[in-house]
PLY file of the C-alpha trace (Angstrom):
ply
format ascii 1.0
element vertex 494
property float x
property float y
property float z
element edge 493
property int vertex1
property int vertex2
end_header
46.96 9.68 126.69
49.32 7.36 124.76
51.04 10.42 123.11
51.20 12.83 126.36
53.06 9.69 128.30
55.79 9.44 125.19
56.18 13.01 125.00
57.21 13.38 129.17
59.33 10.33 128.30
61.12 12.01 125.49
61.31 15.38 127.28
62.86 14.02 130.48
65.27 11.57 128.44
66.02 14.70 126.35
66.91 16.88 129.44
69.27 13.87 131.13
70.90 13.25 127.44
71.89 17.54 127.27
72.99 17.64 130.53
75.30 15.00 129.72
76.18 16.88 126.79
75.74 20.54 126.70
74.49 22.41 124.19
75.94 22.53 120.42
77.32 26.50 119.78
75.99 27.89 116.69
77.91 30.82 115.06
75.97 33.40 113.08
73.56 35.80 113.29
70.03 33.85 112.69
66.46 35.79 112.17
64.59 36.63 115.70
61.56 34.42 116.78
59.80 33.09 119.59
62.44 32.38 122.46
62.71 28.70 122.66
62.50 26.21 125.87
66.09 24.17 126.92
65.60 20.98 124.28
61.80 21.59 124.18
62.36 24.82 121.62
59.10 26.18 120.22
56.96 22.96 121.47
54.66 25.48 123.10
53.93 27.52 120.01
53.43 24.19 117.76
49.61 24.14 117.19
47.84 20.60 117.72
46.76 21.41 113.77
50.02 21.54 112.59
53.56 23.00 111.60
51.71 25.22 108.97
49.46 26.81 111.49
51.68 27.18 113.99
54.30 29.10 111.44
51.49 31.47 110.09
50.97 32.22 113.40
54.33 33.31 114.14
55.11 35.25 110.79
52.49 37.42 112.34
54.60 38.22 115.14
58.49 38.08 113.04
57.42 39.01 109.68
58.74 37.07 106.56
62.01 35.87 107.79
62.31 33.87 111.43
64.25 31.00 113.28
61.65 28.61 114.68
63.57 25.93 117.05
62.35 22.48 116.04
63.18 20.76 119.45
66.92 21.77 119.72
66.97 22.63 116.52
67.30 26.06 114.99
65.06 26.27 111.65
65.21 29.52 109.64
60.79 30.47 108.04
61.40 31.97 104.86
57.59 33.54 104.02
56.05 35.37 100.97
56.62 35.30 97.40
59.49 38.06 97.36
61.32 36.34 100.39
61.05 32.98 98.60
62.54 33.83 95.23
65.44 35.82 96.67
66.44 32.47 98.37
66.03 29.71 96.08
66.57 31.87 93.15
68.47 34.84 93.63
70.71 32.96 95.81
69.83 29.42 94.27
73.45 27.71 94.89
73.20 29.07 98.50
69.94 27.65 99.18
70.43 24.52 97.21
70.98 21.80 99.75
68.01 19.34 101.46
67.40 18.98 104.71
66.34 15.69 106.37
63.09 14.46 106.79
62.99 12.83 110.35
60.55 10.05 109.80
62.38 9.31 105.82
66.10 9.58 106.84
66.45 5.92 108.31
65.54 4.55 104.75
67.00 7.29 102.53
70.22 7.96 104.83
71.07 11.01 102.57
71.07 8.23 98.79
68.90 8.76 96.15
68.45 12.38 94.27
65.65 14.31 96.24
67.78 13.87 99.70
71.05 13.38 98.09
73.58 16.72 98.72
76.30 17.61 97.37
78.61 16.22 94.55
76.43 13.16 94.94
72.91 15.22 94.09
74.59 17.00 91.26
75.34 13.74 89.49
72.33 12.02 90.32
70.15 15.17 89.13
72.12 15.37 86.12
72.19 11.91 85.12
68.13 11.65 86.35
66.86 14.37 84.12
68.91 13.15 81.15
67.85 9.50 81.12
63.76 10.71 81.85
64.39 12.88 79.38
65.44 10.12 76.97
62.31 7.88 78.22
59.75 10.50 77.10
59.17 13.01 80.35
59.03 16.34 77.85
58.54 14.63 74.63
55.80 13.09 72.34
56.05 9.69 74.00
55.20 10.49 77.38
52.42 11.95 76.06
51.33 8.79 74.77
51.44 6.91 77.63
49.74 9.31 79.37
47.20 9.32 76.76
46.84 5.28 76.40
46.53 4.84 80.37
43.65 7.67 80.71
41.90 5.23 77.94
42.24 2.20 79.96
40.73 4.50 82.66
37.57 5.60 80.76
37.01 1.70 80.12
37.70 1.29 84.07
35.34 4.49 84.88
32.46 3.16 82.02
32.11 -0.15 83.92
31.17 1.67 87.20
28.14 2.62 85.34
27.54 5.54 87.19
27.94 3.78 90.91
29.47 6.16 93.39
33.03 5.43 93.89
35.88 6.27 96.05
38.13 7.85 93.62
41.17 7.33 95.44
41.96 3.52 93.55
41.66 4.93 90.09
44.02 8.03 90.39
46.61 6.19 92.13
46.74 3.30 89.38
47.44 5.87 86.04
49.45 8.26 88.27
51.95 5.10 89.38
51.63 3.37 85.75
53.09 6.14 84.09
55.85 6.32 86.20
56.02 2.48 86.45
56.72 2.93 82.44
59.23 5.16 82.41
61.14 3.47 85.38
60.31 0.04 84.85
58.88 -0.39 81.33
56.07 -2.13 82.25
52.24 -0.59 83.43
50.04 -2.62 85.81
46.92 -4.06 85.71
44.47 -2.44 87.88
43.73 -5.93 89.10
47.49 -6.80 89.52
47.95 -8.10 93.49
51.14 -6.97 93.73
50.58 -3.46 92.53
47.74 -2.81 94.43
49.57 -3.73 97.56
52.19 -0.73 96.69
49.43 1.70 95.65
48.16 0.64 99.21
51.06 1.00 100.87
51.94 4.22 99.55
48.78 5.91 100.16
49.06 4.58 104.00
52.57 5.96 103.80
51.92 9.52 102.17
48.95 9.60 105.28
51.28 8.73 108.10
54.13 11.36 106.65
51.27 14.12 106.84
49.94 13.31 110.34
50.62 15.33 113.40
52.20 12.38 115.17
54.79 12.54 112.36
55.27 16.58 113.19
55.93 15.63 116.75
59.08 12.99 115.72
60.06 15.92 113.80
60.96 17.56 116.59
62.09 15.13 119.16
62.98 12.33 116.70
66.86 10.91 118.61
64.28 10.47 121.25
61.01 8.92 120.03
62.80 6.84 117.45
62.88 4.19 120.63
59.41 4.17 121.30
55.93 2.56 118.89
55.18 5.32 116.60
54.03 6.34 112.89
57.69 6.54 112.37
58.17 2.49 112.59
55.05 1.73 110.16
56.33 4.30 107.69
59.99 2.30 107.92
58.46 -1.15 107.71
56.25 -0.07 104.47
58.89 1.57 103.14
61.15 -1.85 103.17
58.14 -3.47 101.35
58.27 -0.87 98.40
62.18 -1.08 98.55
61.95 -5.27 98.04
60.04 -4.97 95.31
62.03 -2.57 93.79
64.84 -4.54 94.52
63.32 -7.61 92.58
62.59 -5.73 89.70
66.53 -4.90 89.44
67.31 -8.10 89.61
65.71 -9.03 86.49
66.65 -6.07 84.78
69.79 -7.17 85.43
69.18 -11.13 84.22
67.44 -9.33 80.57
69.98 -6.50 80.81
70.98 -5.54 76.65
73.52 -2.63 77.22
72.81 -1.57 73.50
68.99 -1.11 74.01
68.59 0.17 77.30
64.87 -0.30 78.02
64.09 1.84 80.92
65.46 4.07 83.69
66.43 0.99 85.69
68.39 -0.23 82.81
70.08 3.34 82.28
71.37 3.50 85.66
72.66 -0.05 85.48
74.66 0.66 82.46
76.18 3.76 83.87
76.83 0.98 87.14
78.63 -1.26 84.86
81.06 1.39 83.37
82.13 2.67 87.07
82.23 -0.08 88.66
85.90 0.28 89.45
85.35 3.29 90.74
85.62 3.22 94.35
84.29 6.74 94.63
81.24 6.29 91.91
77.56 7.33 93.01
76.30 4.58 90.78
75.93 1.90 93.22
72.82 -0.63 94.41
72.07 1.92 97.64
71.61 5.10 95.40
69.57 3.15 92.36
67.08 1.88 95.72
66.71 5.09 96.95
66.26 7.16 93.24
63.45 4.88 91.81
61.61 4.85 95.55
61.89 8.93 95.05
60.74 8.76 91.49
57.96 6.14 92.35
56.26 7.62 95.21
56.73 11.34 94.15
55.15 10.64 91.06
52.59 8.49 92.45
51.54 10.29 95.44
51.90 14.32 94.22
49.67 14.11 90.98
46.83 11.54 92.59
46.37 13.44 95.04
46.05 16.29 93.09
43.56 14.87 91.04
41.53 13.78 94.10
41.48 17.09 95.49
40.89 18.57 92.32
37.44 16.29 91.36
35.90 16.96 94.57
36.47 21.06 94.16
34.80 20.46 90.88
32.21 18.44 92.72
31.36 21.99 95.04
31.78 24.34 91.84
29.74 22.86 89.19
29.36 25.86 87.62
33.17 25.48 86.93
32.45 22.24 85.69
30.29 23.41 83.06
32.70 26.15 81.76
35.28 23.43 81.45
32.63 20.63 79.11
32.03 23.55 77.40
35.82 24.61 76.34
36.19 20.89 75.35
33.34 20.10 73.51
34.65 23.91 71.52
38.09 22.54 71.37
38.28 19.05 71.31
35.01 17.59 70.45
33.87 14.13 71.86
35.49 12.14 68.26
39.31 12.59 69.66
41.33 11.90 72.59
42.92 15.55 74.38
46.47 16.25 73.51
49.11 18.48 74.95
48.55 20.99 72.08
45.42 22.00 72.95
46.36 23.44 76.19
47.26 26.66 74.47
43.40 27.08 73.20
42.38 26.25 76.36
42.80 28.78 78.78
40.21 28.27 81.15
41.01 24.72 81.68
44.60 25.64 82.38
43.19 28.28 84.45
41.37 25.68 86.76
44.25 23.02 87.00
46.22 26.20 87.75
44.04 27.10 90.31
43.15 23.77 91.55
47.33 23.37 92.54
47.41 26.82 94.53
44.16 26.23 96.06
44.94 22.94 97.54
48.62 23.84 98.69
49.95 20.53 98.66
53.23 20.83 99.91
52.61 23.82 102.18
55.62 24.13 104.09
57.72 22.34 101.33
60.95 20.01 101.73
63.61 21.19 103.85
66.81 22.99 102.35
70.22 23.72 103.85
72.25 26.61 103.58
75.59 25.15 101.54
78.18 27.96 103.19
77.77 30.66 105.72
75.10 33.08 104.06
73.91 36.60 104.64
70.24 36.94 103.61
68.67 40.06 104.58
70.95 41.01 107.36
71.55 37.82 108.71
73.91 35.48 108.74
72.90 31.86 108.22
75.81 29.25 109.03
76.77 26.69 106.17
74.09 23.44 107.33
71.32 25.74 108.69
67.98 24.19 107.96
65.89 26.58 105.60
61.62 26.13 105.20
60.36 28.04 101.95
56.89 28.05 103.06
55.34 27.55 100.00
51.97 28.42 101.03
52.97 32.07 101.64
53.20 31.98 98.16
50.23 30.18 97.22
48.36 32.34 99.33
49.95 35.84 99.00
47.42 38.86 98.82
49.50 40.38 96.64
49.36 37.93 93.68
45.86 36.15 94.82
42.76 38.82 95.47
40.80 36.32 98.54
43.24 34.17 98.02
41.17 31.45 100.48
38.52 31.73 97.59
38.88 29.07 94.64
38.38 31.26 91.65
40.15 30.34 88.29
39.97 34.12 87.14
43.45 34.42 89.40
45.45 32.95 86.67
43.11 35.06 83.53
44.04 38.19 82.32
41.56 41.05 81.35
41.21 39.06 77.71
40.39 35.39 78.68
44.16 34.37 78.37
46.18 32.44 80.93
48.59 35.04 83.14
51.62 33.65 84.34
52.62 34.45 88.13
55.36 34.58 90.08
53.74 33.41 93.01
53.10 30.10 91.15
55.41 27.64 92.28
53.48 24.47 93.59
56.96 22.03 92.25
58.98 24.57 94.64
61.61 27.13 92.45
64.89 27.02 92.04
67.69 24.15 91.79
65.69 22.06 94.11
62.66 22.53 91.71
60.13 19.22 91.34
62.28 16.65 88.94
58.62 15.62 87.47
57.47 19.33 86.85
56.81 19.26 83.13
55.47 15.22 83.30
52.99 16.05 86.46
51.82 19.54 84.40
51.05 16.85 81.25
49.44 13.98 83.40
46.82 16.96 85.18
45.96 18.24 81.61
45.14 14.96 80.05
43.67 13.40 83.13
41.66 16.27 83.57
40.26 16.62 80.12
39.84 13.16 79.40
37.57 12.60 82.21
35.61 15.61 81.38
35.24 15.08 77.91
34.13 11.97 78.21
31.68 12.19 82.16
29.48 14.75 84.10
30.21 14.34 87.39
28.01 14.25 90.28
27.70 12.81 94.39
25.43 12.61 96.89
26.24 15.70 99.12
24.67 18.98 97.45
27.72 21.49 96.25
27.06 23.83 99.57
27.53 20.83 101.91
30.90 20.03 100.34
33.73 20.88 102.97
37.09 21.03 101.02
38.93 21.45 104.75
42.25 18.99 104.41
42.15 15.56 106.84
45.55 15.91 107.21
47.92 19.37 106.79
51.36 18.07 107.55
54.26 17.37 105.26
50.81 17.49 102.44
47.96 18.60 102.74
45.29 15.81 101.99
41.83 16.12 101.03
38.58 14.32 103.23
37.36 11.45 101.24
34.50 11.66 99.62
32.50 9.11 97.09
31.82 10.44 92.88
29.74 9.18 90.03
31.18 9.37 86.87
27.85 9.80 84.38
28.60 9.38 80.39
28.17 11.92 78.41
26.29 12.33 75.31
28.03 12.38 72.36
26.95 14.30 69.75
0 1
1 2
2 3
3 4
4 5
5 6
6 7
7 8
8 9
9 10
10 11
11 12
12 13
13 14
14 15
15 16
16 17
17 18
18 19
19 20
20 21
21 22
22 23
23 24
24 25
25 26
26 27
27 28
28 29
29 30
30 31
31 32
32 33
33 34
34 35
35 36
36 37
37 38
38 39
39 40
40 41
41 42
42 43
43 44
44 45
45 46
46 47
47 48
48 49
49 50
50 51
51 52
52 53
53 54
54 55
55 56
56 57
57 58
58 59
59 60
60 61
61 62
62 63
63 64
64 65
65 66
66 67
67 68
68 69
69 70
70 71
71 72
72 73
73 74
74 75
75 76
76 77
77 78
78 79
79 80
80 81
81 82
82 83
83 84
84 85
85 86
86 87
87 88
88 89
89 90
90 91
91 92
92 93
93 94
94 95
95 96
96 97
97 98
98 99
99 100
100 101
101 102
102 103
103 104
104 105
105 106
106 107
107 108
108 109
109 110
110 111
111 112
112 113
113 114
114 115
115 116
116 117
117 118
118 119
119 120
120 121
121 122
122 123
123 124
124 125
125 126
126 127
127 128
128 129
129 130
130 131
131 132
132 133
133 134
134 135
135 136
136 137
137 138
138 139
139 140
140 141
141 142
142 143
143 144
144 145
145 146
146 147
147 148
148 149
149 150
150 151
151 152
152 153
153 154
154 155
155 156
156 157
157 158
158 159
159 160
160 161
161 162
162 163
163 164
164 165
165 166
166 167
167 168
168 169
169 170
170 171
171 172
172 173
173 174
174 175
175 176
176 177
177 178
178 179
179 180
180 181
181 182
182 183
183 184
184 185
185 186
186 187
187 188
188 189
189 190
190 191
191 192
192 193
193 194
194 195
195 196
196 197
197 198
198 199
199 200
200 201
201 202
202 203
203 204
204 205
205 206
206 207
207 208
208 209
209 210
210 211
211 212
212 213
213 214
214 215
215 216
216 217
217 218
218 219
219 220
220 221
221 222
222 223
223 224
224 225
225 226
226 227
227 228
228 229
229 230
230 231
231 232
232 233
233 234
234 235
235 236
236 237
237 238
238 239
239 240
240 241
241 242
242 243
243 244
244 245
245 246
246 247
247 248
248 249
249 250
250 251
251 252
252 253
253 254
254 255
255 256
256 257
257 258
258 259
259 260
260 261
261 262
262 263
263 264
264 265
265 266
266 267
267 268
268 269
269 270
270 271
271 272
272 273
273 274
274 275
275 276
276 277
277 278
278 279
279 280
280 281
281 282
282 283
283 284
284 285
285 286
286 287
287 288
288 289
289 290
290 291
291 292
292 293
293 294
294 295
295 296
296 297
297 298
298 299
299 300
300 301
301 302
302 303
303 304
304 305
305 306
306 307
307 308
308 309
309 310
310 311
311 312
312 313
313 314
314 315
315 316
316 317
317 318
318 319
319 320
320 321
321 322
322 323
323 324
324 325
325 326
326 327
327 328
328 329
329 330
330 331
331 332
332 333
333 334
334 335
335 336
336 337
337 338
338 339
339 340
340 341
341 342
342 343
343 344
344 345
345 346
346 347
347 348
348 349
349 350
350 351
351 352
352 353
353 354
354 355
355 356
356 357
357 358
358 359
359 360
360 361
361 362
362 363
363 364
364 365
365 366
366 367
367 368
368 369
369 370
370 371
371 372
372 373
373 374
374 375
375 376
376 377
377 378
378 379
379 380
380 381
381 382
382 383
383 384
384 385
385 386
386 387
387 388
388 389
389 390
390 391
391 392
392 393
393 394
394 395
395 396
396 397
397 398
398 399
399 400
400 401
401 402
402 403
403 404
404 405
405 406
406 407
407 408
408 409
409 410
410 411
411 412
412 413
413 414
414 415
415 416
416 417
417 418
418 419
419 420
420 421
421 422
422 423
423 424
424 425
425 426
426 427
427 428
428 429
429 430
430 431
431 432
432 433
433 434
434 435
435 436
436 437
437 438
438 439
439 440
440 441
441 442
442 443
443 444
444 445
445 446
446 447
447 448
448 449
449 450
450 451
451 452
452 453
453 454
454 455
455 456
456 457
457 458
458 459
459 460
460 461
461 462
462 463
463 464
464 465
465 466
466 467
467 468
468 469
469 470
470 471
471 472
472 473
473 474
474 475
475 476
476 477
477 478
478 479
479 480
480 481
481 482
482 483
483 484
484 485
485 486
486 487
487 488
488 489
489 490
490 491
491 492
492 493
């Protein structure tokens, strides 16, 4: 009831405010769709389940390539592996600006490198992927963490003894300590009070960004911003993650040895130092904020939730399960810890994390890109600032690269021979210059998570496989999975 009242609010507000105004002239020649209200747009073909729903439904009608109007806003639906990869790849410096998320922008404001455009993106990338690089994502020593923090795990796992467990704690903890390590230098106790208020906060967060309520700002956000909403909790948690950030600079900054830099934190504060007369220099306080935030709860949220997801499809396909102990025990044994190398002689387990990412669709309709300059794309003509969607589920999901692609079934991702098969329909980090900054460091956290865990537990629950429903809470900005309870049972060495 709530919700109906604030949405005649915004609509009549909305109608009094464009009156006043008129409506903003686009130039152009934009893809056809559904023919859109005065301010309202496409409210009437947005499904109660969500954007993703709502777009499917419309590609029916349009095909691969239409304008949806977001409230007032024209959006241009780019569907289907081929229509994807001509955008953000065959016309990657076209398609290579970020749109604004509605509910993010009043903490981000356009700083930090995943909403940053422009000259100030290019820098921040640049100098992002160089100093992770230099901290280990890629290299031998990321590896290592990864591979110490899935040991403090088992330890964590052992002393359930078995007990059912919400899962949720665990995979947030080594998810956010690896990135805590490469952008603070420090992991977390499990127990810490501190950290489990951010793990806390950011699953709340990641929730709230996903709901429909959050959809709904999308569209009518210089409207609802004045009213109670999911928008104002998501602001005020985000302040609390951006304090403590902002504390850990600060003594980075008091322990600061420019010779020995320990961290990405100390990196970037470096790199501040040396421009800091520089009037024009995108190495300021605002943009450091904003960067480890993005790093932090990217690489937090994305992989955990992947794992969760992941564990309770194994949970419903044990028989999956058991193909996967059995690789291990072949390859690894039960006397070592997994390592990055075996992935190659393991192509069924790669074949399941594969499949677990396209399966559960994370991002489905991905993050929002802009058109940098006027742009003709398959006979139209998108103006320079038009707001693209790749819908990455098209992708996940196309027919043509995914026999029943609604069916979990590693064998999508094994050729005739047993061997892994590449496919160009793959691309659960996004493609293209706006591609996932934590590709390659996610990829090696769901490999050694995975294994680990398997190597060392049988898993099992207290709903039989059949009963399982793998149907997302939430299918938003993510897609998250229903919660669910697991036992992790010790194996038997041998």
């Amino acid at each position: 009831m709530m919700f109906t009242v604030l949405l005649l609010l915004a609509v009549l507000m909305g109608l009094f405010l464009l009156m006043g105004r008129g409506h903003p002239k686009t130039h152009g020649h934009l893809p056809p769709g559904p023919r859109p209200l005065p301010f309202l747009g496409n409210l009437l073909q947005i499904d109660r389940k969500g954007f993703l729903k709502s777009f499917l439904k419309i590609r029916e009608q349009y095909g691969d390539v239409f304008t949806v109007h977001l409230g007032p806003r024209p959006v241009v639906m780019l569907c289907g592996t081929e229509t994807i990869r001509e955008a953000l790849v065959d016309q990657a410096d076209a398609f290579s600006g970020r749109g604004q998320i509605a509910v993010i922008y009043p903490f981000t404001q356009g700083y930090g490198m995943i909403f940053a455009n422009g000259e100030r993106w290019k820098i921040l990338r640049r100098f992002s992927l160089i100093t992770l690089r230099n901290f280990g994502m890629g290299k031998r020593s990321v590896e290592e963490r990864i591979q110490e923090e899935a040991q403090c795990l088992m330890e964590e796992l052992r002393n359930t003894k078995g007990t059912l467990q919400d899962p949720t704690f665990f995979f947030h903890s080594i998810t956010a300590n690896i990135i805590c390590s490469i952008v603070f230098g420090e992991r977390f106790s499990y127990r810490d009070p501190e950290f489990l208020q951010l793990l806390d906060l950011f699953f709340q967060t990641f929730n709230l960004l996903s709901s429909f309520s959050s959809q709904v700002f999308e569209l009518f956000s210089h409207i609802l911003k004045y009213f109670p909403g999911t928008h104002r909790q998501i602001y005020e948690n985000s302040q609390v993650i951006i304090d403590f950030i902002r504390r850990h600079v600060e003594k980075h900054r008091e322990t600061l040895d420019c010779t020995a830099p320990r961290d990405f934190i100390d990196a970037y504060l470096i790199r501040m130092d040396k421009e800091k007369s520089d009037p024009n220099t995108e190495f300021h306080q605002q943009n450091l904020l904003i960067s480890v935030l993005s790093l932090f709860f990217a690489g937090t949220e994305t992989s955990s939730t992947t794992l969760r997801y992941g564990f309770l499809i194994l949970l419903k396909y044990p028989h999956i399960t058991e193909r996967v102990h059995k690789e291990i025990d072949q390859v690894i044994g039960s006397h070592r810890a997994p390592a990055l190398s075996d992935r190659v002689n393991m192509p069924y387990t790669d074949a399941v994390i594969h499949e677990i990412q396209r399966f559960v669709d994370l991002l489905p309709v991905s993050l929002p890109h802009t058109v940098t300059k006027d742009t003709h794309f398959r006979g139209y003509i998108l103006p320079k600032g038009t707001e693209v969607f790749p819908i990455l589920n098209t992708a996940l999901h196309d027919p043509q690269y995914f026999d029943n692609p609604g069916t979990f079934n590693p064998e999508h991702f094994l050729d005739a021979n047993g061997a892994l098969k590449k496919s160009d329909a793959f691309m659960p980090f996004s493609i293209g210059k706006r591609i996932c900054l934590g590709e390659s460091m996610a990829r090696s956290e769901l490999f050694l998570f995975f294994t680990t865990i398997l190597q060392n537990f049988t898993l099992a629950t207290n709903i039989a496989p059949e009963d399982i429903d793998l149907t997302p809470i939430e299918s938003g900005l993510a897609k998250l999975p229903p919660k669910y309870k697991i036992s992790f049972v010790p194996r038997l060495r041998v």
